[in-house]
C-alpha positions in Angstrom: -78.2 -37.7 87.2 -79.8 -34.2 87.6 -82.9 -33.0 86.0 -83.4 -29.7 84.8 -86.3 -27.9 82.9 -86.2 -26.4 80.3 -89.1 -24.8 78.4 -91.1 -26.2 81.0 -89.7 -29.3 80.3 -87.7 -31.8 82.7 -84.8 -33.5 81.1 -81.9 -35.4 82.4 -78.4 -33.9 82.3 -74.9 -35.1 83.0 -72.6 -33.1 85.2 -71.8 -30.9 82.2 -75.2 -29.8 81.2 -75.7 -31.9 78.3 -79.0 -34.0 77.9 -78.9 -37.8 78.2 -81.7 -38.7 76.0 -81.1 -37.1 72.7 -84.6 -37.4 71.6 -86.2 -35.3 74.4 -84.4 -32.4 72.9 -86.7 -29.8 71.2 -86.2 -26.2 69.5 -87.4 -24.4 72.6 -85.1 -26.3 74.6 -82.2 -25.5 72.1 -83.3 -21.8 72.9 -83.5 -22.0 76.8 -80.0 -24.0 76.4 -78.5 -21.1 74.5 -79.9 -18.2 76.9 -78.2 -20.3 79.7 -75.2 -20.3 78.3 -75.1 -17.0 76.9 -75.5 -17.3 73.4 -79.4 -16.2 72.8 -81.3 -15.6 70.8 -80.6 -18.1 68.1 -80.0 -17.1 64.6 -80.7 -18.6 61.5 -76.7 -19.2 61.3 -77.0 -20.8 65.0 -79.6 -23.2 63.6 -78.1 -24.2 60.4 -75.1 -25.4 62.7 -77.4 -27.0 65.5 -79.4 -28.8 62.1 -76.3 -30.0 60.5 -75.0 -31.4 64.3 -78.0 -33.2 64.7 -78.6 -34.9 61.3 -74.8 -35.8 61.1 -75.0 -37.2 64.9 -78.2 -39.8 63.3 -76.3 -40.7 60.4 -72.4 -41.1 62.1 -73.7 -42.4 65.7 -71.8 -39.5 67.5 -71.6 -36.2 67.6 -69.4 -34.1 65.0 -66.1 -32.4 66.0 -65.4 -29.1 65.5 -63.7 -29.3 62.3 -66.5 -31.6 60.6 -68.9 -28.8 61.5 -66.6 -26.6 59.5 -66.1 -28.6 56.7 -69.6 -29.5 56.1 -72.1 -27.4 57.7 -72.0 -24.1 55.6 -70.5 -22.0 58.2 -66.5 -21.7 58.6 -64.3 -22.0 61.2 -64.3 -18.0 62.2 -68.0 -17.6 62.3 -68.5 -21.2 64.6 -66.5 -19.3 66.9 -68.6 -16.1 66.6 -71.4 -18.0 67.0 -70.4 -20.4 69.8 -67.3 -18.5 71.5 -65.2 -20.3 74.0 -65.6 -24.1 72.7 -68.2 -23.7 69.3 -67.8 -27.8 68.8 -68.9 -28.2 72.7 -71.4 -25.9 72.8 -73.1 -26.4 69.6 -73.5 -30.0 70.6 -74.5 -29.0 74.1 -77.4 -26.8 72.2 -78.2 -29.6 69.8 -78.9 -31.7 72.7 -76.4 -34.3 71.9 -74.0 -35.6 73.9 -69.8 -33.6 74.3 -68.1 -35.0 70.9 -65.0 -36.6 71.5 -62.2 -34.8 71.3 -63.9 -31.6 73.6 -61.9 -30.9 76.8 
């Protein structure tokens, strides 16, 4: 698979962009993530989603979908897309560092 660096850090990615290893994700790699795909600078909104996907991801084993994000995260359905547009349940995991949740096209 392909490395990239981010933050002046190298991490594997899939085809797709998202890390392999989880737990080589950091914030400044979250923020480098974002600028690459548009959605920069992160907010405190952006971070209270990105927080909630990875905590949930620990305790589930996978990723949350889109409308778990919604439902327990603090931020609705309308501002996910605002703050992720085209794909907020993709994105925000691709930010998170985790891997596409199932479900994503």
């Amino acid at each position: 698979m392909p490395a990239i660096e981010y933050a002046g850090t190298s991490v594997e990615v899939n085809d797709e962009g998202f890390l392999l290893q989880s737990d080589s994700w950091t914030r400044e790699i979250a923020e480098a993530i974002a600028a690459e795909v548009g959605i920069g600078p992160l907010t405190e909104k952006h971070w209270q989603v990105i927080e909630f996907c990875r905590q949930d991801a620990a305790e589930q084993g996978q990723p949350p979908g889109l409308r778990r994000i919604s439902k327990l995260s603090g931020i609705n359905m309308k501002e996910l897309y605002q703050l992720f547009p085209k794909g907020p349940g993709k994105l925000a995991a691709r930010v998170s560092g985790l891997p596409k949740p199932q479900g994503c096209i």
